[in-house]
N, C-alpha and C positions, 0 to 999 in steps of 0.2 A: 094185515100185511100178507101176500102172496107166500107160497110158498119160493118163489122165484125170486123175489125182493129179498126173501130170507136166506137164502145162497148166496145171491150176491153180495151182501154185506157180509159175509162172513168172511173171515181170510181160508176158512179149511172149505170153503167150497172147491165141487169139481167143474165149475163152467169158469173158462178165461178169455174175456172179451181183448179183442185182438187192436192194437193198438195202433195211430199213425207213424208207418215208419219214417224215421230219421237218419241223421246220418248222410243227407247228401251236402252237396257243394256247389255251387255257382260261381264262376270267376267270370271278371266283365273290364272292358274298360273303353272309356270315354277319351276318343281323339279328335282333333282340327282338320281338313281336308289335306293336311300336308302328312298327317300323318303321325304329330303328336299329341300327345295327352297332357304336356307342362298346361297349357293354359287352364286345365280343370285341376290342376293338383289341390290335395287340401279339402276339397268340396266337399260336404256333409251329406249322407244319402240314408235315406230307410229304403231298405228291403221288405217285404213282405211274402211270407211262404203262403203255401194253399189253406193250411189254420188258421193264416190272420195273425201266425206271430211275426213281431217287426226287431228287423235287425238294423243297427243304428250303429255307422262309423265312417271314415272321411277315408275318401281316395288318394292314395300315395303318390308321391312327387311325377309319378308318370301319368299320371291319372287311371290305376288301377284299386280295382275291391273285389272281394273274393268271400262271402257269407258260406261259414262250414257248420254242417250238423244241423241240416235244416230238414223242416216235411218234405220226405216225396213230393214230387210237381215241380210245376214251374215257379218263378219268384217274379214280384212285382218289383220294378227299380224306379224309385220315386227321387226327386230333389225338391223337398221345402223350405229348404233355409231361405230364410227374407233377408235382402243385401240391409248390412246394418254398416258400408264404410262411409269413407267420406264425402261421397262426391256429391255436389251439392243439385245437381239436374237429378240424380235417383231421388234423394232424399224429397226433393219438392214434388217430383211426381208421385213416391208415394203416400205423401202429406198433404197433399191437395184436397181442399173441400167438397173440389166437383169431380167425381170419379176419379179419385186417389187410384192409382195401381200397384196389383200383388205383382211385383217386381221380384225375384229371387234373385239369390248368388249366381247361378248358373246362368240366366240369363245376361248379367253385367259380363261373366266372363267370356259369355259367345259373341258379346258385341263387340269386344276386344279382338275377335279372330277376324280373318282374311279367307276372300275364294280365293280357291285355287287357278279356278276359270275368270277370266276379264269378264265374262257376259253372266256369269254367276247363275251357273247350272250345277248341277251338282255332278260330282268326278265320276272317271266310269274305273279307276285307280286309286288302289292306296296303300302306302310301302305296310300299313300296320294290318293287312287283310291277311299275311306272310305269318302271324305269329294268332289268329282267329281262325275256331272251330267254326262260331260263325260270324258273320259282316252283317252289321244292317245300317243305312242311312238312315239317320233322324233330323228330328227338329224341336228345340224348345221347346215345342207345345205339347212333344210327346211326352215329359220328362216332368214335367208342370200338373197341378192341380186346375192351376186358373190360368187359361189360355185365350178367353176374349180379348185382351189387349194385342197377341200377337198375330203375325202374318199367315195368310195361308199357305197353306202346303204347298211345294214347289212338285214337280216328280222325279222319284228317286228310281235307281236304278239298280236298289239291293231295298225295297220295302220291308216295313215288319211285314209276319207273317199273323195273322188271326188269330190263328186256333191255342196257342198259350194262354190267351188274356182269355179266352171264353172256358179254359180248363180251371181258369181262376175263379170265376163271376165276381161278384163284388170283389172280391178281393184284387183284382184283376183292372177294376173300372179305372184307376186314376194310376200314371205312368207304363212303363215298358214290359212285358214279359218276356222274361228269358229262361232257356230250356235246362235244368241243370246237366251236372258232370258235365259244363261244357264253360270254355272261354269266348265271351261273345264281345265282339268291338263294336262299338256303336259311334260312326262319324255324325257327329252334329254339325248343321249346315250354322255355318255364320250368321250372325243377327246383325245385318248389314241394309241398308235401304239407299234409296237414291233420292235426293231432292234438288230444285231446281238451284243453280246457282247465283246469287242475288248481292249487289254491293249493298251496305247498309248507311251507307254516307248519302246525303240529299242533292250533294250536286251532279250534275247527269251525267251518265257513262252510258258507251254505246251497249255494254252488255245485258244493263235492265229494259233498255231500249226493247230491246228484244226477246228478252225473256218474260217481260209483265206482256205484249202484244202475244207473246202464246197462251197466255192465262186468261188475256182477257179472251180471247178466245175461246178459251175452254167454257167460260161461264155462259155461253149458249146452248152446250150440251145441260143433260138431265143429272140426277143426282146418282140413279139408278142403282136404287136398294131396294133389296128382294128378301120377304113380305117390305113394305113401306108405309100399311096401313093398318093401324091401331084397330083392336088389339092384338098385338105379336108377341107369338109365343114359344118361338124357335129361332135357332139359329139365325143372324142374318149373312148374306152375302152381297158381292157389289162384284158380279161377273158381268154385266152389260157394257159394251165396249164401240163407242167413248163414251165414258160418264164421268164425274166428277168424284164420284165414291170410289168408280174402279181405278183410276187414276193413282189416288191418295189413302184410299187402306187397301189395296189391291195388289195395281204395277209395281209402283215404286218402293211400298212396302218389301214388297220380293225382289228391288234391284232389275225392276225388266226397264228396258229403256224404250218410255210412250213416247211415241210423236201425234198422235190420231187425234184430230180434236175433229172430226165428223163421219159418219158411217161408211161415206162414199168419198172419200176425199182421195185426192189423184196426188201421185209425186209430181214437184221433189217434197222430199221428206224435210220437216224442218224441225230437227233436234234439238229438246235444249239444251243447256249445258249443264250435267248434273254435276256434283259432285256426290262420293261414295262415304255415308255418314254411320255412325253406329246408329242403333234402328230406334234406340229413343229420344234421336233428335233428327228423326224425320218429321215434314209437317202431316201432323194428327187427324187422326178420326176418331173421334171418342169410342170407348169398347162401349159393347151391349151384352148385358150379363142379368139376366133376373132375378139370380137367387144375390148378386153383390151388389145390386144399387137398387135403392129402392125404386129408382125414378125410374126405373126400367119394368115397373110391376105391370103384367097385365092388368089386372084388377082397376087400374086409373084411366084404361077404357080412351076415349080423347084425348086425355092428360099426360096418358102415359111418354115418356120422351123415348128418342131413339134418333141416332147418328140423323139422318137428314132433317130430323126437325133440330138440330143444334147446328150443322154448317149449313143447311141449306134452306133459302129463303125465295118462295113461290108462290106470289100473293093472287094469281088470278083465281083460286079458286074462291075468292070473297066474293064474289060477286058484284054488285052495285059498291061496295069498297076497295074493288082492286085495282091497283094501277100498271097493271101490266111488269111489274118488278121482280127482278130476278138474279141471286147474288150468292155467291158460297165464301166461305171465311174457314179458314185452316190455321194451323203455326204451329211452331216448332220456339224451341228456346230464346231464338236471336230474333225473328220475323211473325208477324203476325199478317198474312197472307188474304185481301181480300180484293174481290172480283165483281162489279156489275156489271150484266148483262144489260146490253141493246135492247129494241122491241123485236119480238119474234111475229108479233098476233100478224095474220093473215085474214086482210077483210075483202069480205066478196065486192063490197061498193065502192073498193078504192079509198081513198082518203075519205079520214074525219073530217070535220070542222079544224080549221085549224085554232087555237087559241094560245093565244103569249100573254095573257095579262099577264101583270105583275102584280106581285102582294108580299107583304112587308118581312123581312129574314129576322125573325123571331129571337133566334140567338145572337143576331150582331147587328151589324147596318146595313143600309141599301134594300132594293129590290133585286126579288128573284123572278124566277120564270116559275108559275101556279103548278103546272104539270109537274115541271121536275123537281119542286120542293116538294109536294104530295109524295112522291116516287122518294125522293130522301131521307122524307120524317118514317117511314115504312123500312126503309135500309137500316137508320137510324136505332129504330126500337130493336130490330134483329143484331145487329153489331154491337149496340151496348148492353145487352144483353152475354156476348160471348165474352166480350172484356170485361166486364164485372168478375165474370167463372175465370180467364185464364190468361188474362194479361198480370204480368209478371213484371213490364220495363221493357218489351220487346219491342223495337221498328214497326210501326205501320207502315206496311206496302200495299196501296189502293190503285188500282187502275179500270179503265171501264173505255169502253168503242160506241162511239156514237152517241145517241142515248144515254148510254150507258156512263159513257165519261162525263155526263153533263151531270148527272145524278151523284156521279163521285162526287165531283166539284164539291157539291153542296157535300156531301154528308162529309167529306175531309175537315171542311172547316167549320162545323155543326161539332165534330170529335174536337178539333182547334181549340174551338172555344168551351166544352165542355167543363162547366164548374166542378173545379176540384182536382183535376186530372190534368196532367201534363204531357202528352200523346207526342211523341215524334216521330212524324209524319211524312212521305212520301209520296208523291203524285201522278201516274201517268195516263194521260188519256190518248186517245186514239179518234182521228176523225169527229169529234166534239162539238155540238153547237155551242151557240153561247148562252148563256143559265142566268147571266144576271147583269144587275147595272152597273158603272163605272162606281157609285160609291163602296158597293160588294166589294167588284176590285180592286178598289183602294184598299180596302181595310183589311183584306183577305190577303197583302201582298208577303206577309211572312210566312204561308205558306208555299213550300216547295214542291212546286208541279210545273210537270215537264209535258209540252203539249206537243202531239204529232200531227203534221198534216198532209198529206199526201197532196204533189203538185193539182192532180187533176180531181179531188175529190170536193163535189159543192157544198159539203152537209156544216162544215165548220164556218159556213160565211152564212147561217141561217142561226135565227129568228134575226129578219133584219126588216127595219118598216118599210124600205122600200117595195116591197115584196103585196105588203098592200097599195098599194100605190098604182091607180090607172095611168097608161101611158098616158095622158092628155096633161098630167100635173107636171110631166118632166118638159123644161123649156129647151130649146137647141142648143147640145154642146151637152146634156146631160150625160149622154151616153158617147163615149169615145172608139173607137175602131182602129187601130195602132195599124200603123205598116212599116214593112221593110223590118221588120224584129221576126226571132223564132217560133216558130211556131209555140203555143201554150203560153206566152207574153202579150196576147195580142190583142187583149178585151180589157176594158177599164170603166166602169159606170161609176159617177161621182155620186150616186146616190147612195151608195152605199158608205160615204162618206159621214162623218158628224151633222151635215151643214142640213139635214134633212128634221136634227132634232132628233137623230138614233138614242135609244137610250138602252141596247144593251151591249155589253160589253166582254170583251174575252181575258179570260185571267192565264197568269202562266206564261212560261219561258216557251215562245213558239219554237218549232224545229220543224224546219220545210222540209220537204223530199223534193227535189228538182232533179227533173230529166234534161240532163244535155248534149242534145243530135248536132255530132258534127256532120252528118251524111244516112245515106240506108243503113250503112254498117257500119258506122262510129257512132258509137252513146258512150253516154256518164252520168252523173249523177253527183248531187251535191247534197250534202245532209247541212243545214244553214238557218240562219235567222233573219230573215227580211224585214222591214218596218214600213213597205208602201202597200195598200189596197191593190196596186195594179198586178202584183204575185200573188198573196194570200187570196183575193177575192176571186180572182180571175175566174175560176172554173161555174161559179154560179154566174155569174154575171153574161159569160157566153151562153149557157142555155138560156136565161134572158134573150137574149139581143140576138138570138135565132129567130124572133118571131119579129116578122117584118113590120106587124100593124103596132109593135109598141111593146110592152111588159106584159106578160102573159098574168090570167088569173090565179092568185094563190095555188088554189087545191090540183091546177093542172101543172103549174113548173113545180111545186114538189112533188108531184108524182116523176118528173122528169128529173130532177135531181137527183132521185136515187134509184136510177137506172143507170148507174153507175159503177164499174166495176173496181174502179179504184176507189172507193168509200169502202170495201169491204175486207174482210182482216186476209183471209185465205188469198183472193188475188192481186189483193190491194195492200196492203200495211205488212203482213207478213215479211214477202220478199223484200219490200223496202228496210224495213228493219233489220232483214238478215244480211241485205245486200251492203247495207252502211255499218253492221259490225264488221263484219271482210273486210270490206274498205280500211278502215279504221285500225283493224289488227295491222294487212299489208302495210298501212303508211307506220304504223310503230313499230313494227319490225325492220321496215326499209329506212325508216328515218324521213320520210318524207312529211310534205304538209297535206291538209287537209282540200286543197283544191289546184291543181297544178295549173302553170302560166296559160295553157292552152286554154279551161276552162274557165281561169279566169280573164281571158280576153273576151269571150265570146259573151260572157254574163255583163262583164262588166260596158260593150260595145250595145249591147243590147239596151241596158240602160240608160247609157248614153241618145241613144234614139230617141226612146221613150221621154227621155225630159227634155230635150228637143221639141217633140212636136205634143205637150204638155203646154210647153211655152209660148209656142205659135198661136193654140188656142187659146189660150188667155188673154192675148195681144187681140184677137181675132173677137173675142166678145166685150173687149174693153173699147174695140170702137166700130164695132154693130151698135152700141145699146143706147138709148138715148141718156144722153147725162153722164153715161158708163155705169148707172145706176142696178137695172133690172136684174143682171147676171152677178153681183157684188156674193151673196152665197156658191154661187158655182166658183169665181175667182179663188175666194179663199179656200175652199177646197183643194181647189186645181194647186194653188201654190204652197198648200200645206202636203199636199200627195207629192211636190218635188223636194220640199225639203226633205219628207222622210223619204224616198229615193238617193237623196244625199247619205242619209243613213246607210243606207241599206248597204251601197258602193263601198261605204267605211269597210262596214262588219266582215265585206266578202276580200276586203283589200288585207284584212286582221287573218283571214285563211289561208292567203295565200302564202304568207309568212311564218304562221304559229306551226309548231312540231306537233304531233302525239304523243303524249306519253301513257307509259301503261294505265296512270289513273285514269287518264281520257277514256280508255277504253275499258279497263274492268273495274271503276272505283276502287271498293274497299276491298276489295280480292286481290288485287296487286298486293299486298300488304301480306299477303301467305302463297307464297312463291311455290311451293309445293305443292298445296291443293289446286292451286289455279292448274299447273302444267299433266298433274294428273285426273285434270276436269276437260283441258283442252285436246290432251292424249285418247280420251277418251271419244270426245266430240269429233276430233279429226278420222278416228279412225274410219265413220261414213264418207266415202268418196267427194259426195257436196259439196262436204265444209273444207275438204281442200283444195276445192278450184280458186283460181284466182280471180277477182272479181274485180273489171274496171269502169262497167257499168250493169243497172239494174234494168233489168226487161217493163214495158210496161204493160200492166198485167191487160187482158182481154176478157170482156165479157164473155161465159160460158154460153153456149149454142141452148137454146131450149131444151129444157128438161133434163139436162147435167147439171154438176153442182153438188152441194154438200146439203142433203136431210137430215136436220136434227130430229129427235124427237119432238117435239114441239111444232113440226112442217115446213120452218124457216131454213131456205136453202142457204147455208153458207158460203157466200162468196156469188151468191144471185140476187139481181133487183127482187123488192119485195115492197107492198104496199104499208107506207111508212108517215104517221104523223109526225111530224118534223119539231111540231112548236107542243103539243100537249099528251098527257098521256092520263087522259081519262079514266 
């Protein structure tokens, strides 16, 4: 032993090692944007001085603490208490098998607070800055250990300052530093989120109407998560804007109100209608955390999972097994939120081969269409896949455009029929072909799907046989030419009729958009359900019967079919859906009906024409024909197209009479009078949504080389080279 080691152990030594002084103090306290601290009262906090010793006790009724007789330095101010009350949405999230979440006290109580700001910025005031040495805005995550589950940063306008926590080092690493001898207030920002707002009842309202066509929407952008390819081993973020990530752990996570669903995309703006929710019953983006889930391990290399390999499903990069599918899935407590995308692929040669065979629907009856059952079983393995991990009992909201919706179709009632599970389901497609055959439809008819079709879009009257079919097979009288009716009334081909031997068939409650010109400068618009060929088909049937020598080839009229601007969501389905909730709202606040006398004279005189000169030809080839034999299939057609014309005249006679009521228009959100008015207070405050609307513009194709670039090269809201009938 040293002679040095021998001094110091002695108590009669002359050297005294100089010890950390104590003796300081820290006061501190945690308020709301308004400026109290009640909502933190009570809340249990460790301090930590620059030794690493922890001071341990609960903030008083105002939400103050004050740690006395501590090291020199700064103090760390931590909150670990884990919420142990009642509420049965913490309890499950942090009990969850798949990515359980470290939930704290603190955090349930900030979800409970209010902005101060409507657009939920953070304050540049605060009455409690009056009784603070110093101010700083925080957030949750500063205060937290485990902060992947939460929002990112917003910008504050009184930040911490650095140089504390680095006076700390480790001791420093996990929550706030604060300066002693001093009283510091620290405003935590509310844990508040925005999500879209959705009725959860199956019968249609104008408001999902419109809010699943911004979704589906959305699912042509990218997912756009940064790193996104395995292995990852930092941080992730979702700042690429529009994406789907930034969307739903991003915008709305932080309360910003998106409207952008493409890079380029022109006003108007079409908002949806959020409601302002506590932030852990926003729809989800699972956290990504290395050292908390194991599935997040680098080390699993491929394996490893991470946020877009769980919502986001991108099959082209299989190669020789990809079918071009593309689909994101989100939720929250009450909704489970999912989205297929259209084709985006852009081919240099124009149209594929087209192919409709049919082959047999594995899970139930009938025939489907090859392409989009391939496309479905691929949806299918990624969707039940998510509801295994996190369905709870929650509404299926599925919606999809074009493609897209035809793909739903199938994977909704593939979930339907799902042994063992009882899925309640919801349906909206957008511009949709048709996916399968009349027995499908049959058996598929408990499913609740609401279909949309835009007056002038062809894609919803395709895979249809006529289509292969040379003109020389149609006999005279096949194709009809209507006069003296409105214009977009005016084309009727019986071939697209049963009488041909069609065998596929459309499922779901139709819901027409009809444009109706009183003049240059009178329009309207009718949101409606028609049952004759001569509306629904109409718009393909004319690019048909443009070509003078007959039926044009496959692969050339659907190249011309969707050069179309009304097939597409941005200039096509958007405003119509936005134009008929307006509608809709106006007539249930004014008390009106759904189609006034004027519009309905003009639909209904119209019709009257049309089975008029319906009638003329049927008389006209029952005595052309020899025997009245030859044209016997075109007949029944023809007078099977006027009785459902008789239909149809019912349905629009049922509008002119029926009121709105609030369910019409916002379902099961009528039913919370309060959120509704502070979702619509919200909505309106953009100038748009309080124009009045008595009719909807019909959209125009973009001039070359404008339009909306997704990632992916697919302009949205611009023709694009489109296999119609398969998706190889």
């Amino acid at each position: 032993m040293t002679s040095m080691q021998l001094e110091l152990e002695s108590r009669l030594g002359s050297r005294i090692l100089s010890c950390p002084v104590k003796g300081k103090w820290t006061g501190f306290q945690l308020v709301d944007e308004f400026g109290s601290g009640e909502p933190y009262a009570g809340l249990t906090y460790v301090a930590i001085d620059s030794e690493g010793q922890k001071y341990t006790d609960n903030l008083d009724s105002n939400g103050m603490g004050r740690i006395n007789d501590h090291h020199a330095g700064p103090v760390a101010l931590i909150f670990e208490q884990k919420y142990r009350g009642p509420e049965e949405l913490y309890l499950t999230l942090q009990g969850r098998d798949h990515y359980p979440l470290e939930i704290t006290e603190l955090q349930v109580r900030a979800e409970q607070t209010r902005h101060l700001n409507n657009n939920a910025t953070r304050t540049r005031e605060n009455p409690a800055q009056a009784s603070a040495d110093d101010f700083f805005q925080v957030e949750v995550r500063h205060l937290v250990k485990h902060a992947a589950h939460l929002p990112p940063e917003v910008y504050r306008h009184y930040p911490l300052r650095g140089g504390p926590a680095r006076l700390l080092g480790e001791h420093g690493k996990f929550g706030v530093a604060l300066m002693p001898e001093k009283h510091t207030v620290l405003e935590v920002r509310p844990l508040r989120a925005l999500r879209p707002l959705l009725s959860l009842t199956p019968e249609f309202c104008a408001l999902n109407l419109y809010q699943l066509a911004l979704m589906s929407t959305l699912s042509y952008c990218p997912f756009g998560q940064k790193p996104d390819q395995p292995p990852i081993n930092t941080p992730i973020s979702f700042t690429l804007q529009p994406s789907v990530g930034n969307w739903f752990a991003d915008g709305l996570a932080k309360s910003e109100e998106l409207w952008k669903l493409g890079p380029e995309q022109p006003e108007p703006c079409y908002y949806p209608l959020y409601e302002d929710v506590p932030y852990s019953k926003r729809l989800e983006i699972v956290p990504f955390d290395i050292e908390l889930y194991a599935v997040n391990d680098p080390k699993l290399g491929e394996e490893q999972e991470h946020p877009a390999k769980v919502h986001f499903l991108d099959d082209r990069t299989l190669g020789k097994e990809a079918t071009d599918t593309q689909a994101f899935i989100t939720h929250h407590d009450e909704v489970i939120l999912i989205a297929v995308r259209g084709t985006s692929e852009m081919l240099a040669d124009g149209l594929r081969d087209a192919d409709a065979l049919q082959v047999p629907f594995e899970e139930g009856d009938g025939q489907v269409h090859r392409g989009f059952y391939g496309a479905a079983k691929k949806a299918a393995a990624f969707v039940t896949s998510y509801l295994d991990r996190f369905h709870t009992g929650q509404q299926l909201l599925i919606c999809g455009h074009s493609l897209g919706g035809a793909v739903a179709l199938l994977l909704s009632e593939m979930l339907r029929r799902r042994a063992g599970f009882d899925y309640r389901i919801q349906l909206y497609t957008y511009g949709a072909p048709r996916a399968a055959d009349a027995t499908f439809t049959k058996n598929a008819e408990p499913l609740a799907h609401h279909r949309m079709v835009n007056h002038n879009d062809p894609i919803p009257s395709v895979p249809g046989s006529w289509m292969n079919t040379r003109a020389g097979v149609y006999g005279t009288g096949a194709a009809l030419t209507f006069v003296n009716v409105p214009v977009g009334l005016s084309v009727f081909v019986a071939g697209i009729t049963n009488w041909t031997g069609e065998n596929y068939a459309h499922h779901g409650t139709l819901r027409h958009f009809l444009p109706v010109e009183f003049g240059r400068q009178e329009k309207s618009s009718i949101l409606w359900t028609p049952s004759c060929d001569t509306i629904t088909q109409q718009a393909a049937c004319q690019v048909a019967l443009q070509h003078r020598h007959g039926l044009p080839d496959r692969p050339s009229l659907l190249a011309q079919l969707v050069h179309t601007g009304n097939h597409f969501m941005v200039p096509g389905y958007i405003p119509a859906c936005w134009a008929t909730l307006r509608r809709w709202q106006q007539a249930q606040a004014a008390g009106d009906t759904l189609v006034t006398k004027r519009e309905y004279e003009w639909v209904a005189n119209a019709l009257a024409r049309i089975t008029q000169q319906l009638r003329s030809e049927t008389r006209a080839m029952e005595q052309g024909a020899p025997n009245g034999r030859s044209h016997i299939p075109i007949n029944d057609a023809l007078t099977h197209e006027i009785d459902k014309l008789r239909t149809t005249h019912a349905r629009l006679a049922t509008l002119r009479t029926a009121s709105v009521s609030e369910r019409d228009v916002y379902g099961s959100v009528s039913e919370r009078p309060e959120q509704l008015a502070q979702s619509l207070t919200r909505w309106q405050a953009h100038p748009q949504n309080r124009r009045m609307v008595q009719w909807a513009p019909t959209p125009t194709r973009d001039a070359e080389g404008d339009g909306l670039r997704n990632a992916h090269g697919y302009s949205i809201g611009k023709p694009y080279a489109l296999d119609v009938d398969s998706m190889i």
